[in-house]
C-alpha positions in Angstrom: 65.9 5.7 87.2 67.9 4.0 85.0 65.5 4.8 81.6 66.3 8.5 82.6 70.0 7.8 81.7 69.2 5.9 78.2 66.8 8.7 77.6 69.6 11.5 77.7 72.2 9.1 76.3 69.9 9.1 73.1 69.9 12.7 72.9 73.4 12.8 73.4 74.0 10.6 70.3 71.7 12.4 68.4 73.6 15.9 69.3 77.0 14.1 69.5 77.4 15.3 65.1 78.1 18.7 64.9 75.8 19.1 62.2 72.8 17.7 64.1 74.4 19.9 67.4 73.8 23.2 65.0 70.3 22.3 64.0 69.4 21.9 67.2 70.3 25.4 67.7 68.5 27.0 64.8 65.1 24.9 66.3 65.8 26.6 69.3 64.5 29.9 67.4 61.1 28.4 66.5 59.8 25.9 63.5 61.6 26.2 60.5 61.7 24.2 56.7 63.8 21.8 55.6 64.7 23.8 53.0 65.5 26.7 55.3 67.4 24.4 57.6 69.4 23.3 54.2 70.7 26.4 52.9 72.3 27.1 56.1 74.8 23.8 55.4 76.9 22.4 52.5 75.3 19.4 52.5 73.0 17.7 50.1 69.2 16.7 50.8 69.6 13.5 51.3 72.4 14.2 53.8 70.2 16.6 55.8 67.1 13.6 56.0 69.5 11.6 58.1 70.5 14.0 60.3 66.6 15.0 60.7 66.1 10.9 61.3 68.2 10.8 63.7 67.6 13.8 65.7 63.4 13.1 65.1 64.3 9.1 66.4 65.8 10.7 69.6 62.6 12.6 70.5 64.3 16.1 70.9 62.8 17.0 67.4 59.7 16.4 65.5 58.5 17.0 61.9 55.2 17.7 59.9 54.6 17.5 56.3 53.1 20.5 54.6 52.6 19.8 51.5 55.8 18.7 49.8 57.8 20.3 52.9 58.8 19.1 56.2 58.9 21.1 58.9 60.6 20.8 62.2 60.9 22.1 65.9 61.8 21.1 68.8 59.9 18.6 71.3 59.4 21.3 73.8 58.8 19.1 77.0 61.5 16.7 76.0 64.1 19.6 74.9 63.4 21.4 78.2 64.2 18.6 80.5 67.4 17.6 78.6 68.2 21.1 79.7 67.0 21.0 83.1 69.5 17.3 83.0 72.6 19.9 81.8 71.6 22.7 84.2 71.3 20.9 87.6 71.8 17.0 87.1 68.9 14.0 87.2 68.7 14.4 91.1 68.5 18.0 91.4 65.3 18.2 89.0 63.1 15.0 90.1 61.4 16.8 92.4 60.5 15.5 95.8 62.2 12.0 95.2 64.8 11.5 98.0 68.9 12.7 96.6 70.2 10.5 98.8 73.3 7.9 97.5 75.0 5.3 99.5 75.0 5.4 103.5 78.5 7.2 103.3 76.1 10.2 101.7 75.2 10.9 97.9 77.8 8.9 95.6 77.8 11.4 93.0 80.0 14.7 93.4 78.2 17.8 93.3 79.6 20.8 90.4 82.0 22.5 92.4 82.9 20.1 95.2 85.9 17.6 94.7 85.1 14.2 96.1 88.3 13.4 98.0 87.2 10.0 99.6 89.1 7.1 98.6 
């Protein structure tokens, strides 16, 4: 269980720049070039190539070279359960996997529930 939690924590670096956090939003529209993705910032090329490194490195995006342009979009399978993670937490979304914490009940609060042992 634990890999699940470095897996999002590497997305969570790689989104933690706001730069990277709005390219991740354009992908979410579909495949688009580098230079498309560029004209969007103030930033120079070689700026934009580390944010692309990073956020390809973390899985959530990949690239393909066409010619003498890179183009990127979003790892689909790998996007959509880093959403699943935001939407519902890693228990709710594992499927038949028992949610069950320590023998006092799940460890973990629940979104709208206050955890008011002590």
């Amino acid at each position: 269980m634990e890999e699940h939690y470095r897996e999002y924590a590497q997305y969570f670096r790689a989104l933690s720049d706001p730069n990277r956090l709005m390219i991740v939003d354009m992908l979410s529209c579909g495949e688009l070039c580098a230079c498309v993705i560029l004209a969007k910032f103030r930033i120079t090329q070689p700026t934009l190539s580390h944010h692309m490194k990073i956020l390809c490195e973390s899985g959530l995006v990949r690239g393909r070279k066409k010619g003498k342009w890179t183009y990127y979009s979003l790892d689909s399978e790998k996007y959509g359960r880093l959403r699943a993670f935001l939407d519902f937490g890693f228990f709710s979304h594992r499927g038949n996997e028992s949610t069950e914490g320590t023998e006092k009940g799940n460890e973990f609060s629940h979104r709208g529930t206050e955890n008011t042992e002590n």
